[in-house]
PyMOL CGO cylinders between C-alpha atoms (Angstrom):
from pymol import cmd
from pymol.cgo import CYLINDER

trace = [
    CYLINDER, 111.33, 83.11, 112.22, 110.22, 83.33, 108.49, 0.3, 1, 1, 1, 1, 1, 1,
    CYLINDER, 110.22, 83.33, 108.49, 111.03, 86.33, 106.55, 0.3, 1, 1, 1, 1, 1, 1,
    CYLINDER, 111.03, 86.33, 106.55, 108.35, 88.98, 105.98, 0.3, 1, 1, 1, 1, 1, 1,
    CYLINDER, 108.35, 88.98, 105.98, 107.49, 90.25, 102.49, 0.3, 1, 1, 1, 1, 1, 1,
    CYLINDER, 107.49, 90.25, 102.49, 105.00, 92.68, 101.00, 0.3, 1, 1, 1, 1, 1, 1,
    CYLINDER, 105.00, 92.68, 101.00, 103.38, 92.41, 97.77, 0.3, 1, 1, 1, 1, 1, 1,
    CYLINDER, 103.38, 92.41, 97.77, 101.47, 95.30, 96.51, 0.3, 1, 1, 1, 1, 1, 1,
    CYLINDER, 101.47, 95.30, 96.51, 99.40, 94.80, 93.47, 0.3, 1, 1, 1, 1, 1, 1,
    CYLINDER, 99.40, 94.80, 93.47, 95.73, 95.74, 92.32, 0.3, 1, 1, 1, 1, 1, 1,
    CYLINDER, 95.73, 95.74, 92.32, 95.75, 92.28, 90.98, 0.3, 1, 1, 1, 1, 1, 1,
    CYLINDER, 95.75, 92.28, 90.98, 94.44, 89.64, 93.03, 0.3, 1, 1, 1, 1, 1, 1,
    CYLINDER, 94.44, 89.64, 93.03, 95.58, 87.40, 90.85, 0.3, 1, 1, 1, 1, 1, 1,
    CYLINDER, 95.58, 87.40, 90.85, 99.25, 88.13, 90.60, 0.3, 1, 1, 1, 1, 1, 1,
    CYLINDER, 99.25, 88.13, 90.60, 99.54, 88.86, 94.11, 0.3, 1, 1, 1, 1, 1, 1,
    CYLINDER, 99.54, 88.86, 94.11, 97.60, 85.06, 95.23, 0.3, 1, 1, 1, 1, 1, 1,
    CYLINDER, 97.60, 85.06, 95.23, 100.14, 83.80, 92.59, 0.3, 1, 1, 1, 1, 1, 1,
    CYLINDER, 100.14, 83.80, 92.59, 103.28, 85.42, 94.07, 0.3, 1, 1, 1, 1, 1, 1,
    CYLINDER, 103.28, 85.42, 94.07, 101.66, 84.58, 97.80, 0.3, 1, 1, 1, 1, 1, 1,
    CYLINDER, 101.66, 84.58, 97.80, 101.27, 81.14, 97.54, 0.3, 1, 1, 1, 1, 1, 1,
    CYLINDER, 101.27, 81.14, 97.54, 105.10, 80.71, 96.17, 0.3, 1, 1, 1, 1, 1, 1,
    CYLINDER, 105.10, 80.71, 96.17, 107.01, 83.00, 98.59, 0.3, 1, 1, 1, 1, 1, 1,
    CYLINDER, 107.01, 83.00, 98.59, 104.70, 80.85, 101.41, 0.3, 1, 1, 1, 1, 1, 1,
    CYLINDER, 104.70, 80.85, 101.41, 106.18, 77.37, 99.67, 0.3, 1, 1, 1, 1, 1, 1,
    CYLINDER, 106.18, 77.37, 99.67, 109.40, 79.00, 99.85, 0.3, 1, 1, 1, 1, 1, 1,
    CYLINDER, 109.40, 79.00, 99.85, 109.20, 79.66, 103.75, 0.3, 1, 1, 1, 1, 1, 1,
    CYLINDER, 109.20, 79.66, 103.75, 108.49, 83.38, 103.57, 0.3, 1, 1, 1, 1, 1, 1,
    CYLINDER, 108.49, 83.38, 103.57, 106.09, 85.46, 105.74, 0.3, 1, 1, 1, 1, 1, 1,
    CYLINDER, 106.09, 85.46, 105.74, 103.47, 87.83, 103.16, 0.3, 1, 1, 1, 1, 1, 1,
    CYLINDER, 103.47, 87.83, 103.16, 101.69, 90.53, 103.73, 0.3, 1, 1, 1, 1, 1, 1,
    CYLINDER, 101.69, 90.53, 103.73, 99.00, 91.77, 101.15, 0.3, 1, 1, 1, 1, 1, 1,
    CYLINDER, 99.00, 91.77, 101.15, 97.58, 94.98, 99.71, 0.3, 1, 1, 1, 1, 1, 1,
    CYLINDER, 97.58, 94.98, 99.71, 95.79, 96.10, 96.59, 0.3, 1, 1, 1, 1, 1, 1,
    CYLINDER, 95.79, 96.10, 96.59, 97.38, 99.81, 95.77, 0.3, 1, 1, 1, 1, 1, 1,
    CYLINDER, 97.38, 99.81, 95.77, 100.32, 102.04, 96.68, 0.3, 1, 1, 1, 1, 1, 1,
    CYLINDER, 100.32, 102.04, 96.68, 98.06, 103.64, 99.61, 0.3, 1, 1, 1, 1, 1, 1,
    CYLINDER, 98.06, 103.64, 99.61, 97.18, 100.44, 101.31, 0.3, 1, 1, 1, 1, 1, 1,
    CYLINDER, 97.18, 100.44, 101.31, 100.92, 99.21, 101.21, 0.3, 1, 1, 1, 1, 1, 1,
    CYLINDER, 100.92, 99.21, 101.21, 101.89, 102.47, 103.29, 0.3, 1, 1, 1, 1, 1, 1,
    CYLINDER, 101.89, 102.47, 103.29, 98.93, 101.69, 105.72, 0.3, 1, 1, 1, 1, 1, 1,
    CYLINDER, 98.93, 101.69, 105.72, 99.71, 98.54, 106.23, 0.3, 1, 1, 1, 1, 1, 1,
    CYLINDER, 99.71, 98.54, 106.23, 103.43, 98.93, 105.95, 0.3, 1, 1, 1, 1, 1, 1,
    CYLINDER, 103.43, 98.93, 105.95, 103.28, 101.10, 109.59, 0.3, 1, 1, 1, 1, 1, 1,
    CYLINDER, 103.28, 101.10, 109.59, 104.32, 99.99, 112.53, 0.3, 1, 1, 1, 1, 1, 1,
    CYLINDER, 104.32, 99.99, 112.53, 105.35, 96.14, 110.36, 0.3, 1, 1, 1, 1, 1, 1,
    CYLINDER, 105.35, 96.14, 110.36, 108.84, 95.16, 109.82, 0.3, 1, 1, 1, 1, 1, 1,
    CYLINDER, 108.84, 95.16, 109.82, 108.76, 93.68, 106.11, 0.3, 1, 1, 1, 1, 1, 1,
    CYLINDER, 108.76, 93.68, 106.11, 112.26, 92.41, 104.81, 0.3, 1, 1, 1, 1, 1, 1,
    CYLINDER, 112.26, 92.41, 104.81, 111.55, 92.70, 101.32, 0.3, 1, 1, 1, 1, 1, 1,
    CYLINDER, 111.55, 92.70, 101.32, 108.77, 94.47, 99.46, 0.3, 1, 1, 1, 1, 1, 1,
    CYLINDER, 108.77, 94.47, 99.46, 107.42, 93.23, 95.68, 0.3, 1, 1, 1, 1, 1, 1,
    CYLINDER, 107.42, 93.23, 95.68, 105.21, 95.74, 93.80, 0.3, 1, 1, 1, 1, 1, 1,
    CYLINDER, 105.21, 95.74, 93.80, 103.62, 96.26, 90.67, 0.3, 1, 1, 1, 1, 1, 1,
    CYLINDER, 103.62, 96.26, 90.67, 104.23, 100.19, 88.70, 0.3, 1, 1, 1, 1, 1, 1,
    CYLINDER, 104.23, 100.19, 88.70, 100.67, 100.80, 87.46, 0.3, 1, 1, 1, 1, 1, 1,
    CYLINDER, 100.67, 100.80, 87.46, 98.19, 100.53, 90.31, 0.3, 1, 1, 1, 1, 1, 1,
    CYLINDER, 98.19, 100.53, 90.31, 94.71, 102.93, 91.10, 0.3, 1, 1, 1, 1, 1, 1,
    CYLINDER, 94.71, 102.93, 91.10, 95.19, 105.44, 93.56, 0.3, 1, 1, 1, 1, 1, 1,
    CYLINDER, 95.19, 105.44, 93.56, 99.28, 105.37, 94.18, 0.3, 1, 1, 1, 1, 1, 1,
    CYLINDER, 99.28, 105.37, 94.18, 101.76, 104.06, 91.66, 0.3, 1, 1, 1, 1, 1, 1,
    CYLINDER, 101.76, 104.06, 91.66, 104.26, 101.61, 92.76, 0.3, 1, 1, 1, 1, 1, 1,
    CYLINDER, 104.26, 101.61, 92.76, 107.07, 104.38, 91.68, 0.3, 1, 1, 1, 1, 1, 1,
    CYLINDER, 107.07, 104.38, 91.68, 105.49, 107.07, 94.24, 0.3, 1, 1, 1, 1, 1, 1,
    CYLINDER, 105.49, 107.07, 94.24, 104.83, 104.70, 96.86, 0.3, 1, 1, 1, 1, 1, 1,
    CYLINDER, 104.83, 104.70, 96.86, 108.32, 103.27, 96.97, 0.3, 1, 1, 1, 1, 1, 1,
    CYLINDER, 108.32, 103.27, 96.97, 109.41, 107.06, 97.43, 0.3, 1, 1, 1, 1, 1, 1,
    CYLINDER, 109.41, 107.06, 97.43, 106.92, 107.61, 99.92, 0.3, 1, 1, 1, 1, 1, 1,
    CYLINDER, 106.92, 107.61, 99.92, 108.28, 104.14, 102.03, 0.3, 1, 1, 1, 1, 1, 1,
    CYLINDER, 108.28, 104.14, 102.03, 111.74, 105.69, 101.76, 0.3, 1, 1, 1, 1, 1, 1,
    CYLINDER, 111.74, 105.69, 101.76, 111.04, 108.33, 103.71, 0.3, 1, 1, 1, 1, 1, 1,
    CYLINDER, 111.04, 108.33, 103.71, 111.29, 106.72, 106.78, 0.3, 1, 1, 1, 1, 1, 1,
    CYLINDER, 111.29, 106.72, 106.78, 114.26, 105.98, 108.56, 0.3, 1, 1, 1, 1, 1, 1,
    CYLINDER, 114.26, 105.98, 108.56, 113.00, 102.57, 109.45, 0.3, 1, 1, 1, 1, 1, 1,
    CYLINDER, 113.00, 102.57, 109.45, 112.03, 101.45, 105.96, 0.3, 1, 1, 1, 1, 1, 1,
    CYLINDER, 112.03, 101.45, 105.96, 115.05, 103.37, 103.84, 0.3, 1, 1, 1, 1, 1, 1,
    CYLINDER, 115.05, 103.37, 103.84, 116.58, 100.30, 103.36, 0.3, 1, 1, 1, 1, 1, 1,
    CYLINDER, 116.58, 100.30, 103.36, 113.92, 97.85, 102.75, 0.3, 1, 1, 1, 1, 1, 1,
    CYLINDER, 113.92, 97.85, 102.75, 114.92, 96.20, 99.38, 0.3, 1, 1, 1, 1, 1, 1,
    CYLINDER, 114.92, 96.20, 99.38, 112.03, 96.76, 96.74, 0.3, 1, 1, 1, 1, 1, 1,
    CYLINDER, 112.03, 96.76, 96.74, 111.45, 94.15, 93.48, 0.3, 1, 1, 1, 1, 1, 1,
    CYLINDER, 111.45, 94.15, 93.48, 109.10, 96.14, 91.21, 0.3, 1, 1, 1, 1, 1, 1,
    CYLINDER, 109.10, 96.14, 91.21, 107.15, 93.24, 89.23, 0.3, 1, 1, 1, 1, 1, 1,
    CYLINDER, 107.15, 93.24, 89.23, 105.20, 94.60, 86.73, 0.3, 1, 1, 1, 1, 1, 1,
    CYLINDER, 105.20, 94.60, 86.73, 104.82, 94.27, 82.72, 0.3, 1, 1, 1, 1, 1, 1,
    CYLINDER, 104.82, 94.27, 82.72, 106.61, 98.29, 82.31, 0.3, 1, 1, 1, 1, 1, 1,
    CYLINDER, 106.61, 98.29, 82.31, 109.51, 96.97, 80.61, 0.3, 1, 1, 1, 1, 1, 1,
    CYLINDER, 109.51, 96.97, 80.61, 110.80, 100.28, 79.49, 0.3, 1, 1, 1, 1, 1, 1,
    CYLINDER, 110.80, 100.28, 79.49, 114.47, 101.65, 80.10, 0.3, 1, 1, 1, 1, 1, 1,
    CYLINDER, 114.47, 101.65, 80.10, 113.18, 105.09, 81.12, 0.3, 1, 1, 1, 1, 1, 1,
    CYLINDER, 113.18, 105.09, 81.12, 110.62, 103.57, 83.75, 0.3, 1, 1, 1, 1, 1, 1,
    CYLINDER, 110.62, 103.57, 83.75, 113.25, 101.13, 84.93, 0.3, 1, 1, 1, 1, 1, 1,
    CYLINDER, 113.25, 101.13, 84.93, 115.60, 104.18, 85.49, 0.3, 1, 1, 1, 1, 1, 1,
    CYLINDER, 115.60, 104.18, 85.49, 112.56, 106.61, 87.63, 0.3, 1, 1, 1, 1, 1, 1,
    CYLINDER, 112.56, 106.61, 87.63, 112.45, 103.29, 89.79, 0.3, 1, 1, 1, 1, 1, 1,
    CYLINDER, 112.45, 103.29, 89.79, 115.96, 102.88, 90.23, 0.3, 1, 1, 1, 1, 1, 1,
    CYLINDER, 115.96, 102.88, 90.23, 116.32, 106.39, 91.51, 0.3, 1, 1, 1, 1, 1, 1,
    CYLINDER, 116.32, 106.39, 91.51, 112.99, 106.10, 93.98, 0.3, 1, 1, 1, 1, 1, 1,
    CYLINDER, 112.99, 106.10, 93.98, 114.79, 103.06, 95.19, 0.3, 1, 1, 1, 1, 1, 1,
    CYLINDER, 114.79, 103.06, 95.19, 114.04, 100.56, 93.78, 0.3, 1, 1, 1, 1, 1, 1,
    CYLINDER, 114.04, 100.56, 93.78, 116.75, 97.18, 93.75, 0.3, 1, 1, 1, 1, 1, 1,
    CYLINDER, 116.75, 97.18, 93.75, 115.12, 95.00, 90.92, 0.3, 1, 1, 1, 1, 1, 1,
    CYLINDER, 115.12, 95.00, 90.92, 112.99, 94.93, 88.32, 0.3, 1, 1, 1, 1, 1, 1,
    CYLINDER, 112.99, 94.93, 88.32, 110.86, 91.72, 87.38, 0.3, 1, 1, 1, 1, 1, 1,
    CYLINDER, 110.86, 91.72, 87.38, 108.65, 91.48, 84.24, 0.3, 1, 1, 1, 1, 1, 1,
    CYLINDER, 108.65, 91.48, 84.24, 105.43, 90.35, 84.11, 0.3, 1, 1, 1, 1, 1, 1,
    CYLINDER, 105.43, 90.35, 84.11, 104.99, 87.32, 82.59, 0.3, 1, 1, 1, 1, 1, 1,
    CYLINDER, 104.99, 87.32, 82.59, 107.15, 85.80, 84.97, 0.3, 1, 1, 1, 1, 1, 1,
    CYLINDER, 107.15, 85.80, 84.97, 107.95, 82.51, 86.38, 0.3, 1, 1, 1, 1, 1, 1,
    CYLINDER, 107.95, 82.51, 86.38, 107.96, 82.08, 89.77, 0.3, 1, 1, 1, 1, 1, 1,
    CYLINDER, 107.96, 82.08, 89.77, 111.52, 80.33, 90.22, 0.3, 1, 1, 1, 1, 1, 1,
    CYLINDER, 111.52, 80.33, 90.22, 112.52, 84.06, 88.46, 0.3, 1, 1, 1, 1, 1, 1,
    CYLINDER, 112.52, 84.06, 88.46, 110.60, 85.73, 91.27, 0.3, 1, 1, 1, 1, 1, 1,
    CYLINDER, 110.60, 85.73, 91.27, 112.32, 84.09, 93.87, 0.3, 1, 1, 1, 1, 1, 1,
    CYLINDER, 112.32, 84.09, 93.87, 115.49, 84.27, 93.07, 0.3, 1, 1, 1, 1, 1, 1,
    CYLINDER, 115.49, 84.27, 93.07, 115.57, 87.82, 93.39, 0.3, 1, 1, 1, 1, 1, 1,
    CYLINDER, 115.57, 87.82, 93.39, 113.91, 87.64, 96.54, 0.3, 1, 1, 1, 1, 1, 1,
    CYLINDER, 113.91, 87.64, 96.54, 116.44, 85.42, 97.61, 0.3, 1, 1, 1, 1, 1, 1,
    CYLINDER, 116.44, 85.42, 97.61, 119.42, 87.46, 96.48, 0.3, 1, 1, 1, 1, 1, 1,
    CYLINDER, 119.42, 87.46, 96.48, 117.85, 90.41, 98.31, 0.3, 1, 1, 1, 1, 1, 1,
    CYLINDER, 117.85, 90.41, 98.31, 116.75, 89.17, 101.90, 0.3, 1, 1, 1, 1, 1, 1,
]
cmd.load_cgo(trace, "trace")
């Protein structure tokens, strides 16, 4: 059975982009658009991995990760934030909500998945 991932981003763009290579890759995705539609649609799924951009309308990537961690069954989901925040200070908030990389937009897609890879 393929792997499940997440992507959360308001851009339909980067998230088709990132879909269509974790899908040539073998992976499993699941889709949505902002920090409060990834919880939604994050309950009652079991997601291996979750990728998510920092600046999104409604809930950041940074308060949504904390939010995800505060249930037992998600706590250790692995989280790649891919987004084009590049600074130290933002890197360190995320690495204390929980999050286990940090990818910078532009990216290449070979980047992408070899941090997916080194964390499912």
């Amino acid at each position: 059975m393929a792997k499940s991932i997440m992507i959360v981003d308001d851009s339909a763009v980067i998230r088709q982009t990132v879909s269509i290579a974790l899908k040539q890759a073998g992976y499993s995705v699941l889709e949505a658009n902002d920090g409060c539609d990834g919880l939604k649609k994050l309950e009652g799924q079991k997601v291996n991995l979750i990728i998510s951009d920092v600046n999104m309308p409604n809930m950041d990537g940074i308060t949504m990760v904390q939010e995800i961690k505060k249930f037992p069954e998600h706590r250790f989901t692995p989280v790649i934030m891919l987004t084009t925040e590049s600074q130290e200070s933002m890197k360190q908030k995320g690495k204390e909500a929980g999050v286990r990389a940090w990818v910078v937009k532009p990216f290449q897609p070979t980047q992408m998945l070899d941090a997916v890879a080194k964390l499912t």
